[in-house]
N, C-alpha and C positions, 0 to 999 in steps of 0.2 A: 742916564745909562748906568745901570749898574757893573760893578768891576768884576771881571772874573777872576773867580777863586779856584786855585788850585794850589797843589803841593807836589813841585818834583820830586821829593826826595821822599814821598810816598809813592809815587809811580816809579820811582827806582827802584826803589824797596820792592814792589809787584814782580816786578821785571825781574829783579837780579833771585827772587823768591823760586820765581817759575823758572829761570835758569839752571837752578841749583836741586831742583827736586819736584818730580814729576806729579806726586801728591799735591802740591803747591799750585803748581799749574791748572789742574785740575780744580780746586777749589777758587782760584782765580779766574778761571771762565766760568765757573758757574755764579760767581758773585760778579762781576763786570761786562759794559760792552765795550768796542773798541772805543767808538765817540766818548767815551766818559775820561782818555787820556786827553790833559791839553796840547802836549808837547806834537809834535807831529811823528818826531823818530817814533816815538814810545808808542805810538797808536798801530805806527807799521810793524813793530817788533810785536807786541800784544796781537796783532790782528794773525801775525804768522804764529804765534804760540798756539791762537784758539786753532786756526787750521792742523796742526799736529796733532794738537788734543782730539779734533775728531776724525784725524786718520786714528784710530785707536792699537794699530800695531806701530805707530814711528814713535820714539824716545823725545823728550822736549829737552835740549841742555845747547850749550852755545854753539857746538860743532852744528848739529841739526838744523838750529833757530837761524844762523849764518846761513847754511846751504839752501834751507830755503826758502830765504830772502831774497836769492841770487843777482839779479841786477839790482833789485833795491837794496842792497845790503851796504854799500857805500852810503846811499841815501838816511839809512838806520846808523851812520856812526863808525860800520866798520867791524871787523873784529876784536878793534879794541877796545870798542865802547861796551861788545856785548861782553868781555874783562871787567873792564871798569863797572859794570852794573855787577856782575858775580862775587868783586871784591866787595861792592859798594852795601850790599845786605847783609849783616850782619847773624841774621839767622832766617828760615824760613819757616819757622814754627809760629811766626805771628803776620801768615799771610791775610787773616782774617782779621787785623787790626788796620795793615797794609791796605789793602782792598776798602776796607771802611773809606778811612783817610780821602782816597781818589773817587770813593763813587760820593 
């Protein structure tokens, strides 16, 4: 059986990217699917960014990404994880390195 590979902190990277700027976001759905997150939060948070993304008038940033998680949002970490993920990237101008990394 071979191991599976992944990298959180490139799926944090994605995540905290598409938090922080909606261009980001949008270039992260269009380069990923859900399933290609290992983590389980990250697949939930990611799966609620692409939904925003193709509501095309809603904003994608933590207030948004929170509310519409709604009961799964405990499940995704919380409000302070979708923080901790904001703080956690460093910039979002290398969503396209980001996104590599995880797909």
């Amino acid at each position: 059986m071979r191991p599976v590979l992944f990298n959180d902190e490139a799926e944090k990277s994605v995540l905290g990217a598409c938090l922080i700027d909606r261009d980001a976001a949008l270039t992260a759905v269009s380069l990923l699917k859900e399933h290609m997150f290992y983590n389980p939060k990250h697949r939930c948070i990611f799966a609620t960014v692409c939904a925003l993304v193709q509501a095309a008038d809603r904003p994608v940033d933590m207030t948004t990404v929170g509310a519409q998680l709604g009961k799964s949002l405990k499940v995704a970490g919380g409000y302070s994880y979708l923080t901790e993920l904001c703080n956690f990237v460093p910039t979002a101008a290398n969503i396209q390195s980001y996104a590599a990394t995880v797909r």
